[in-house]
C-alpha positions in Angstrom: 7.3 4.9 -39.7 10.2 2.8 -39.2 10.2 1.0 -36.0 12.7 -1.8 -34.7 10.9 -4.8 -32.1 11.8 -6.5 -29.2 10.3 -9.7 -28.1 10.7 -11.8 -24.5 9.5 -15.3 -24.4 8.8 -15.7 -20.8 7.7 -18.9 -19.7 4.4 -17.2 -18.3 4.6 -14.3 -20.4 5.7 -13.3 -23.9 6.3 -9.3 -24.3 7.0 -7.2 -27.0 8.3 -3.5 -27.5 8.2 -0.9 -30.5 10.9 1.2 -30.4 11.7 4.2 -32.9 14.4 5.7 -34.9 15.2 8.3 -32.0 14.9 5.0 -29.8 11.9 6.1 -28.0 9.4 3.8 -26.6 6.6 4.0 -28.6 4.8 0.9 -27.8 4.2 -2.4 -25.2 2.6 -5.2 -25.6 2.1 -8.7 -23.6 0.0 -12.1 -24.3 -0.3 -15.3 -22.3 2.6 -17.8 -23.1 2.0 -20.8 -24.8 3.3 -23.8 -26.1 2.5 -22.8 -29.9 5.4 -20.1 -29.1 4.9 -18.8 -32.9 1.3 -17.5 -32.0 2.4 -15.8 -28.9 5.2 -14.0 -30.5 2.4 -12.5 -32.9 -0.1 -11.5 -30.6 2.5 -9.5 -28.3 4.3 -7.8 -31.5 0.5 -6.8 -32.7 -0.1 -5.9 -29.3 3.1 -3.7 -29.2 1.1 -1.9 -32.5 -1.2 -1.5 -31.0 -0.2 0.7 -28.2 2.2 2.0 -30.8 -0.9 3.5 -32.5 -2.4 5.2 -29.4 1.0 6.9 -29.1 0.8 8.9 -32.3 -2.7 9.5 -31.2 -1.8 10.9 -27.9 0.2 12.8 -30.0 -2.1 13.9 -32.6 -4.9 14.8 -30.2 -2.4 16.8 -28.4 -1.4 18.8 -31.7 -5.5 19.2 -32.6 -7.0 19.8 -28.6 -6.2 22.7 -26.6 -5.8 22.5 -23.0 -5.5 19.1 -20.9 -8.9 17.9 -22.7 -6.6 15.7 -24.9 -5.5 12.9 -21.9 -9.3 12.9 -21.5 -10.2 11.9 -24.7 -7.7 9.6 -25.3 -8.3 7.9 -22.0 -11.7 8.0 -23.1 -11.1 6.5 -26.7 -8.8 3.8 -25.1 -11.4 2.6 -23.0 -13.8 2.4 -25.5 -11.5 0.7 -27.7 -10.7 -2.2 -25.1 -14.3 -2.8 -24.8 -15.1 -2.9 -28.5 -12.0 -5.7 -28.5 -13.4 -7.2 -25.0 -16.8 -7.8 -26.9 -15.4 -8.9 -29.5 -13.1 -11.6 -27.6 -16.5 -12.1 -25.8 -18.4 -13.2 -28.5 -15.3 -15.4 -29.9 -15.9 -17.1 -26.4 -20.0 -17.6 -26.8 -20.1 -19.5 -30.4 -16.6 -21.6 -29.0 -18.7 -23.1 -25.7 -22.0 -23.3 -27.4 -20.3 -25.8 -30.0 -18.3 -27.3 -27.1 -21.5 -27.9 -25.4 -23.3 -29.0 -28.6 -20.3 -32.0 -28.0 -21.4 -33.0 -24.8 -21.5 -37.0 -24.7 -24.8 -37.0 -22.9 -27.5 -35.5 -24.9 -29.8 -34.8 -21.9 -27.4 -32.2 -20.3 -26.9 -29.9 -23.6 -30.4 -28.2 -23.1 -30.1 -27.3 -19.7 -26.2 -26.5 -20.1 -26.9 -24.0 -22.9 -29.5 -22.1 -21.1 -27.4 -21.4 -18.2 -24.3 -21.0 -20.0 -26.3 -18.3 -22.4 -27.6 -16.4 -19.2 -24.0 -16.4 -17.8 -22.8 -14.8 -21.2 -25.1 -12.1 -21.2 -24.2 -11.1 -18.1 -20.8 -11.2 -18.9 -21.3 -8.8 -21.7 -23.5 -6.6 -19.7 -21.0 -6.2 -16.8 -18.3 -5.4 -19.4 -19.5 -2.1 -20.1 -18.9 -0.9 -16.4 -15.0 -2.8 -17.0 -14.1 -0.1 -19.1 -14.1 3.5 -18.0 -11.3 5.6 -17.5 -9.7 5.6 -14.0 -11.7 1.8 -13.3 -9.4 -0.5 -11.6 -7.7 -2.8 -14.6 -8.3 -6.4 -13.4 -5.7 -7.9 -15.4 -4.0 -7.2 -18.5 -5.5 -10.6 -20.2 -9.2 -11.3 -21.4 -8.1 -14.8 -20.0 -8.5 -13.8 -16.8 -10.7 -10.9 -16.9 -13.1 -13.6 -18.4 -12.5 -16.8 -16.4 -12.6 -14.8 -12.7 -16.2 -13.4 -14.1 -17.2 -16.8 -15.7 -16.6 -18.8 -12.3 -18.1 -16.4 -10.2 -21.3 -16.4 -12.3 -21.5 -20.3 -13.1 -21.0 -21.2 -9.1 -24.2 -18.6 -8.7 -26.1 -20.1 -11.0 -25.1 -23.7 -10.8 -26.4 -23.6 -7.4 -25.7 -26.8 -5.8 -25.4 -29.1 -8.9 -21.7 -29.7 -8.7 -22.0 -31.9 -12.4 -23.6 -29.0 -13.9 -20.6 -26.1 -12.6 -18.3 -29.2 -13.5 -19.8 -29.4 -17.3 -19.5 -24.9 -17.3 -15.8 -24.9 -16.5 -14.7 -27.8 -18.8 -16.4 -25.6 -21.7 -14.9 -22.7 -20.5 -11.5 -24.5 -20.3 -11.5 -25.3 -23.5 -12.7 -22.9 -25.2 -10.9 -19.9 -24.2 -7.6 -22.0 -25.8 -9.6 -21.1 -29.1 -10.2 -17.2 -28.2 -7.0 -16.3 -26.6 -4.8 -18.0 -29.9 -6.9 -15.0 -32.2 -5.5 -11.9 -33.6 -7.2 -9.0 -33.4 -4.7 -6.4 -34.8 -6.0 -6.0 -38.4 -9.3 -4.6 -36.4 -7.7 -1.9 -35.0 -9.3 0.7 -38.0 -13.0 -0.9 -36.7 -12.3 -0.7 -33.2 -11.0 2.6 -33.4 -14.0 4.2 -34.9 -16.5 2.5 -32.8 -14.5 3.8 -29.8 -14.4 7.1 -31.8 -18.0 7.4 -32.3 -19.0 6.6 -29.3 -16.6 9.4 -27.5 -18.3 12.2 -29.9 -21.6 11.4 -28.7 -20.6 12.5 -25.4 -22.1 15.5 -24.5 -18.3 16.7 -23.1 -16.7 16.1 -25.9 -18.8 17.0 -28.5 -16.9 20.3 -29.4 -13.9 17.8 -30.4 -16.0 15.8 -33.1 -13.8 17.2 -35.7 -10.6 16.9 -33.8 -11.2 13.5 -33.1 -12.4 12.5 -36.8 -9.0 14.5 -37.9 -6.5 12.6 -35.4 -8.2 9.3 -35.4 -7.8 9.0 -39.4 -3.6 10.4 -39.2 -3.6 7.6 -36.5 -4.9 4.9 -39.0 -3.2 5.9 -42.4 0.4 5.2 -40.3 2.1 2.5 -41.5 5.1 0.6 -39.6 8.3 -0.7 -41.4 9.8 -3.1 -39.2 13.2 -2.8 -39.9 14.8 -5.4 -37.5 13.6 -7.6 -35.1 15.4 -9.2 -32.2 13.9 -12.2 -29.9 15.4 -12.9 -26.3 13.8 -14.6 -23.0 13.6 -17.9 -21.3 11.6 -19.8 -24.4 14.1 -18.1 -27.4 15.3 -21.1 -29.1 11.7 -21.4 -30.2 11.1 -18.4 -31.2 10.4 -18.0 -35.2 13.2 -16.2 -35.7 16.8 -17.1 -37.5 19.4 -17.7 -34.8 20.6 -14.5 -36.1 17.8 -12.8 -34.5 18.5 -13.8 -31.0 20.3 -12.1 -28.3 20.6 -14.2 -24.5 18.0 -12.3 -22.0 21.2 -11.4 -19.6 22.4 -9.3 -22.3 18.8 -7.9 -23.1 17.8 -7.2 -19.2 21.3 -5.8 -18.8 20.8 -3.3 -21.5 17.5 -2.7 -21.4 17.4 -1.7 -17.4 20.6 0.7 -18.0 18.1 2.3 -21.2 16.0 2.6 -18.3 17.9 4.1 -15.2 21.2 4.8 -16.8 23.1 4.8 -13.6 22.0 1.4 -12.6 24.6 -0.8 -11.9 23.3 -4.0 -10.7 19.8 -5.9 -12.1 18.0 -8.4 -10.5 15.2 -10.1 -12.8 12.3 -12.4 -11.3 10.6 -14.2 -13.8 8.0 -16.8 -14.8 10.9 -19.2 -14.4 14.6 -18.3 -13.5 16.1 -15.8 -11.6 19.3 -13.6 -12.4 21.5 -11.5 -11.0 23.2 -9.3 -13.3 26.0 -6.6 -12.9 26.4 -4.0 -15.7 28.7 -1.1 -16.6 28.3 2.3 -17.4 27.2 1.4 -20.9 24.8 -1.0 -19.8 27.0 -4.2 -20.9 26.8 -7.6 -18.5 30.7 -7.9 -16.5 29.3 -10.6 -14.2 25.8 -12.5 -13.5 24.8 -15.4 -11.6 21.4 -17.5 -12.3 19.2 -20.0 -10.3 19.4 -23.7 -10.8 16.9 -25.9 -12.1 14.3 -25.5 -9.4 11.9 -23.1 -9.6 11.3 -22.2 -5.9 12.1 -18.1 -5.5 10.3 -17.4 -9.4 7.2 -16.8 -10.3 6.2 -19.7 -11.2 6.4 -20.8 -7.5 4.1 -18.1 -6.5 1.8 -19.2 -9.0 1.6 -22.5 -7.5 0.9 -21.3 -4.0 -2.1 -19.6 -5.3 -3.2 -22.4 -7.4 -2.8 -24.2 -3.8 -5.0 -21.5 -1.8 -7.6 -21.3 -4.3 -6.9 -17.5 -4.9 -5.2 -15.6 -8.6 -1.7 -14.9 -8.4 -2.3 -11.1 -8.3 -4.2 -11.5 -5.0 -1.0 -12.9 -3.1 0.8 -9.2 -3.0 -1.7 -7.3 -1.4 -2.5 -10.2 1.3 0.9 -10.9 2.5 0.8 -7.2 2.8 -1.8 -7.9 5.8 0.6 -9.8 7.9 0.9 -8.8 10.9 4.1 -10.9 11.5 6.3 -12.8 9.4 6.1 -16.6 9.3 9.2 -18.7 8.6 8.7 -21.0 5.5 10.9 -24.1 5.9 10.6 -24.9 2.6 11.1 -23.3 -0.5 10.6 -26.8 -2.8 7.7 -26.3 -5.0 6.8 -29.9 -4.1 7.0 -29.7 -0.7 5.9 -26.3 -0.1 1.9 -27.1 0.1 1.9 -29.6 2.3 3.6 -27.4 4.3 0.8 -24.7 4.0 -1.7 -27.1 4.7 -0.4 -28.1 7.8 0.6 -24.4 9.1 -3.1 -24.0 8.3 -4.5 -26.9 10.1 -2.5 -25.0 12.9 -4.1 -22.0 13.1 -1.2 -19.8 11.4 -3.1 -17.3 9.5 -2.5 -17.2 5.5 -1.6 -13.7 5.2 1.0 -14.5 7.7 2.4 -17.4 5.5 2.5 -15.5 2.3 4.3 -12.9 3.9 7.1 -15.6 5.0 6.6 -17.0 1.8 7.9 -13.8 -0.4 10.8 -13.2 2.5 12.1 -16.5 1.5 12.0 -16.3 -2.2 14.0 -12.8 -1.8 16.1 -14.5 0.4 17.0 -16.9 -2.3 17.8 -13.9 -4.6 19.8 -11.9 -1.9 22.5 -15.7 -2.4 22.0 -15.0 -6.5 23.5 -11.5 -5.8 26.1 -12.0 -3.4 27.5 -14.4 -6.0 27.3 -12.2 -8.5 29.3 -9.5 -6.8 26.9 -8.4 -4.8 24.6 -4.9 -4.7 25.9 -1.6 -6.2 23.8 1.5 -6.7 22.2 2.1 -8.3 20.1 -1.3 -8.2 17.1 -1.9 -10.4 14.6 -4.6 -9.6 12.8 -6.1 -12.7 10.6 -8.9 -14.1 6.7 -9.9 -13.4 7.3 -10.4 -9.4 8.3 -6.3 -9.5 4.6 -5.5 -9.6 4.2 -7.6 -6.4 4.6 -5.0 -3.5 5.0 -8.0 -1.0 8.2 -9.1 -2.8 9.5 -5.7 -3.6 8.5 -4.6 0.4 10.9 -8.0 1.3 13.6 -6.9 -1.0 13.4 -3.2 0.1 14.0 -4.2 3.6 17.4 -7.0 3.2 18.6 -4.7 0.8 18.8 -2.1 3.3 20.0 -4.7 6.0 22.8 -6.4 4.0 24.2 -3.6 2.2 22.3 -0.4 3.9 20.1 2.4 2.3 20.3 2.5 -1.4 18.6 3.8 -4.6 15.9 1.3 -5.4 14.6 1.3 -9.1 11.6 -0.2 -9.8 9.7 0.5 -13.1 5.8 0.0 -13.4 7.4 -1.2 -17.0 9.8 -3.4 -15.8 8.3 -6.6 -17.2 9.6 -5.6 -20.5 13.1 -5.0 -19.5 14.1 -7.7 -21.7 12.0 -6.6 -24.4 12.9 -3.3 -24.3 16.7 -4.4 -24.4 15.8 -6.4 -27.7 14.6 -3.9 -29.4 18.0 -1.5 -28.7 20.1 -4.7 -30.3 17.4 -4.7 -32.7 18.3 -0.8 -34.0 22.0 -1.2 -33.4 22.9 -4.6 -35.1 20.5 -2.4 -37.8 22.8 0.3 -37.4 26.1 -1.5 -37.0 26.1 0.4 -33.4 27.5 -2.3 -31.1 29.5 0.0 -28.3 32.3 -2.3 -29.1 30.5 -5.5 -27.9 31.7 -8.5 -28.4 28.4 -10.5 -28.6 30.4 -13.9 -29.2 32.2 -13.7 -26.8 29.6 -12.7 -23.9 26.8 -15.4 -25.4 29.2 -18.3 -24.7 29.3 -18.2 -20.6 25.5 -16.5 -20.4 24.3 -19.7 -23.3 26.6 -22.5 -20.8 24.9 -20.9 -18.0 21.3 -21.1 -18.9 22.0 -24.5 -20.0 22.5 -25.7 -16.7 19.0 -24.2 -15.5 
């Protein structure tokens, strides 16, 4: 099957999208950043397979089961999938901290570290199983996190009150989930399959589908993918492993990729890991104007990630508890630097936290609202996209000074839209294949969008 990839070096997160000859979507997939950029970029494009693969299987299950049975089983074979590669990553992570413990300095603490560390394992393992059931509440899309909230959680329990012995669990959990995260687990997919496979036929449910499952699990596995073209984009792309070639600037890409999208979208703002932009499009999808932040990275995501790193809490747990405020808290600064000591002194003044965060998103949106009144400010339709989209807080501040500044309007907002660059990769992947340009003149658009992202 021929299949043409885009991939988005984010500065948090890299992305990657599979898209066909008939430029459907067939496939997403997203990894943790890093700064060995060459690993990431492989990780999300076998991720992107991946999810490539259980769309032919959705497919073929839909073909060999009748009735809605087949969305069961295939949320059921997912699942089971993700835990086979979940114990898998899991048991990456045991033999990398039991040799980082083996290199403890003091010999007297290895003993006692290993046998806490091995009872925090097992129950890691053991909880995994109830992690992975259709319709269970995804905690994040990374075993990095999935693994370090449990691991915490687990070593503070059993630590107790010996602060040098919780200090000695993280410091092997810090480094060795560097090891386990930077390992591919694509070429598994056959091994994981089946497992997930036979462990779906042994339902008692499902066991009138052995055969259909056998049948559409094996089509699923003999597909092969011919990449024809691949095109990188995103805030890291100059180190991408790609020829220069094979790079398109990430205004073009979230241009295009949010009018494949919404096609009547006329105006994109993107909140990423690390810059913001403003971008206005045409009917076709192609960039006529754009603005982007400067060099600080107050009003990105970036900056929300350091205010949780300052409360102590995960970056997807800021959302849902500005969404508790009960009024709205001005933030006088936006400055990353600045910006927690001025939490910890609204908070040593009684303001409440969720009423800070809530101040907090209004002023990063605020900061956009300047991007796109720059930029020629908001015409329907108007399509929010990037990581902070997923953040109802932010998209809940931007809802509400859209409608004041410019009054009510069509608000897009894809549960997808962190791949908007991706996605708009992969269409300038299949049409510099195709020699389908729309009569762009790439050259000439790079030039102001490349001076422009040099002064960010």
């Amino acid at each position: 099957m021929d299949a043409y990839v885009g991939i988005d070096l984010g500065s948090t997160t890299t992305k990657a999208v599979f898209l066909d000859e008939h430029d459907h979507l067939l496939g997403f997939g997203i990894t943790n950043s890093r700064s060995d950029y060459d690993v990431a970029c492989q990780i999300a494009r076998e991720e992107a397979e991946i999810n490539s693969r259980f769309s032919i299987l959705r497919r073929e299950m839909k073909t060999l089961v009748p009735g809605d049975d087949h969305d069961v089983l295939v949320a059921w074979l997912y699942q089971k999938y993700r835990l086979a590669q979940h114990t898998r990553q899991l048991i990456a992570l045991s033999a990398a901290c039991r040799k980082a413990v083996d290199l403890l300095p003091v010999a007297e603490h290895r003993k006692p570290t290993h046998a806490v560390l091995d009872a925090i394992l097992a129950d890691m393992e053991h909880e995994a199983i109830g992690l992975f059931k259709p319709g269970a509440e995804a905690r994040s899309d990374f075993f990095r996190d999935i693994a370090a909230a449990t691991f915490l959680h687990l070593s503070e329990k059993k630590a107790g009150d010996d602060s040098k012995l919780l200090d000695r669990l993280i410091g092997t959990f810090d480094k060795s989930i560097l090891l386990v995260e930077s390992k591919s687990y694509a070429n598994a997919f056959t091994e994981y399959i089946q497992f997930a496979a036979d462990a779906v036929q042994r339902m008692p449910e499902f066991q009138v589908h052995q055969g259909a499952i056998r049948k559409a699990v094996a089509n699923t596995c003999a597909v092969e993918f011919r990449i024809v073209n691949t095109i990188g984009t995103g805030y890291g792309r100059q180190r991408l492993p790609f020829p220069k070639e094979q790079i398109r600037s990430e205004i073009l890409c979230h241009g295009l990729g949010a009018h494949f999208m919404f096609p009547n979208t006329r105006t994109v703002l993107d909140i990423g890991g690390q810059d913001t932009k403003a971008i206005q499009i045409d009917a076709t999808g192609i960039v006529t104007n754009f603005q982007m932040n400067d060099r600080c990275a107050a009003g990105c995501g970036r900056y929300l990630g350091y205010i949780a790193d300052e409360m102590n809490i995960g970056l997807h747990e800021l959302g849902p508890l500005a969404m508790k405020s009960r009024k709205t808290v001005k933030i006088n600064s936006t400055c990353t630097v600045f910006a927690g000591a001025e939490l910890r002194e609204r908070l040593a003044l009684g303001e409440q936290r969720e009423d800070m965060l809530a101040g907090l998103h209004r002023a990063i949106i605020l900061r956009a609202m300047s991007l796109l009144a720059r930029s020629g400010g908001v015409v329907s339709e108007f399509t929010f996209t990037g990581g902070v989209a997923k953040n109802q807080a932010a998209t809940g501040a931007l809802r509400k000074l859209i409608e004041e500044n410019y009054g009510e309007m069509k608000i897009n907002i894809s549960p997808d839209s962190i791949f908007t660059g991706a996605i708009g990769a992969a269409l300038f992947a299949k049409r510099d294949r195709k020699g389908d340009m729309i009569g762009v003149d790439l050259k000439a658009l790079q030039k102001p969008v490349a001076k422009a992202q040099e002064r960010a």
